[in-house]
C-alpha positions as CSV (number, residue, x, y, z in Angstrom):
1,X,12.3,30.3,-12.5
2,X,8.5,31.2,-12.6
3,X,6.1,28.2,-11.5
4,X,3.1,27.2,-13.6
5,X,-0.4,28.1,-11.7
6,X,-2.1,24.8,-10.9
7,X,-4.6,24.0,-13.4
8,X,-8.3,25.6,-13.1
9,X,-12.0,23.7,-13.7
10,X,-11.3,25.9,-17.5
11,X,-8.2,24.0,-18.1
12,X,-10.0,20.6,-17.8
13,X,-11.4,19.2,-20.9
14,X,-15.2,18.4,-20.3
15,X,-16.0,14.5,-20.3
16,X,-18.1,13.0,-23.1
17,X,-21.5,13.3,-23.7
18,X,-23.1,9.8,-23.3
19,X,-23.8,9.5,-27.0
20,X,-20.2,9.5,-27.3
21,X,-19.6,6.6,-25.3
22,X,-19.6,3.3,-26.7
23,X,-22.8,1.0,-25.8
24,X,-23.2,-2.5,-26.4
25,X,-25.6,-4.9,-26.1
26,X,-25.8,-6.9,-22.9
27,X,-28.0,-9.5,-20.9
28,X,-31.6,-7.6,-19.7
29,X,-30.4,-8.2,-16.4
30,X,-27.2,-5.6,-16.8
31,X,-29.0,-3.2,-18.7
32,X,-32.1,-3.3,-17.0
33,X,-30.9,-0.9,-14.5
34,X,-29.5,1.1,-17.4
35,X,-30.9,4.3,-16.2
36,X,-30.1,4.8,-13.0
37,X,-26.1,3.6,-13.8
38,X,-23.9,6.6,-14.6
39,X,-20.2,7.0,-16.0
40,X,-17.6,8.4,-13.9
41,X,-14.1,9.4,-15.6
42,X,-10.8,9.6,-13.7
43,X,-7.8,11.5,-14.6
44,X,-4.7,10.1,-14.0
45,X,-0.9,10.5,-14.9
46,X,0.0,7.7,-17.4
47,X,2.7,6.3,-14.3
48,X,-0.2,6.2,-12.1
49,X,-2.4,4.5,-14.4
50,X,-0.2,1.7,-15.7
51,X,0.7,1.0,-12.0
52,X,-2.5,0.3,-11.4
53,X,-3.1,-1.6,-14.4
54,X,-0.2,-3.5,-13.2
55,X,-1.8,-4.0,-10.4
56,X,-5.2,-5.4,-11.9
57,X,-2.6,-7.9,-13.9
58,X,-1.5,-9.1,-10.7
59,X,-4.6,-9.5,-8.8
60,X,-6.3,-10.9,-11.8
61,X,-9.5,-8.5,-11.3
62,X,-10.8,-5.8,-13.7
63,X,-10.1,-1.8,-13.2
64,X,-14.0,-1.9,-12.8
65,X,-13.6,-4.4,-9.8
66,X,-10.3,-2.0,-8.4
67,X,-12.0,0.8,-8.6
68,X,-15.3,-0.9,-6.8
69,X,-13.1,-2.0,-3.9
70,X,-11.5,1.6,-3.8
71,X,-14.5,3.4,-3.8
72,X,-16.1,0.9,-1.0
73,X,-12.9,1.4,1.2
74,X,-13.8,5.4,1.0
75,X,-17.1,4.8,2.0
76,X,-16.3,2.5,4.8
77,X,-14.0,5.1,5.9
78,X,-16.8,7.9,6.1
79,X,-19.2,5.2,7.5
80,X,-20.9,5.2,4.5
81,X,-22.8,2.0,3.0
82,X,-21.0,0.3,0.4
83,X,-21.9,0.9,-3.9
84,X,-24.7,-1.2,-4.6
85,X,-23.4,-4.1,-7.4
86,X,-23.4,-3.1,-11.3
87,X,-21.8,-4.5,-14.1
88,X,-20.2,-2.3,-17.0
89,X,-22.2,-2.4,-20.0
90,X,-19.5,-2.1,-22.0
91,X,-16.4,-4.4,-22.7
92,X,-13.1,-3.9,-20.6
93,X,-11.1,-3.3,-23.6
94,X,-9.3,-6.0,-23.4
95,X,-7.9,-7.1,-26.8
96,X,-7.9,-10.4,-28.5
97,X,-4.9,-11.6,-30.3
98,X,-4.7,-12.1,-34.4
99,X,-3.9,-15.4,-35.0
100,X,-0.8,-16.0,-36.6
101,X,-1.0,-18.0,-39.7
């Protein structure tokens, strides 16, 4: 039985350009730091991610908060300051029902 090699940098599909992400319009105050807020895109297996969507079910906070705290655990860890506060400027996805007539 032959193992696959583990994946290489080539086998990773490159992430979006920004003009393929969605923007919206938001308050001046979360956009005014617009320029200096980057995207950062995670790869996950789907189990992993829908635990942790579970997870932001259960705590009642957004993946953008999660990964926040996450990220600040890390760089208490290192003895690093914490991320400094931004907002997403685009909406968390989160669907509204139809009404049912």
């Amino acid at each position: 039985m032959m193992i696959d090699p583990p994946p290489t940098d080539a086998d990773v599909p490159d992430p979006p350009e920004m003009a393929d992400v969605p923007q919206v319009e938001g308050d001046a105050e979360s956009l005014a730091d617009a320029d200096d807020t980057v995207f950062i895109k995670l790869y996950l297996s789907s189990s992993d991610r829908k635990r942790i969507r579970h997870l932001s079910i259960d705590l009642e906070k957004s993946l953008q908060a999660l990964g926040r705290e996450a990220w600040n655990l890390l760089l208490e860890k290192h003895g690093l300051p914490e991320l400094e506060h931004r907002t997403a400027n685009v909406p968390s996805g989160g669907r509204t029902r139809k009404k049912q007539t």
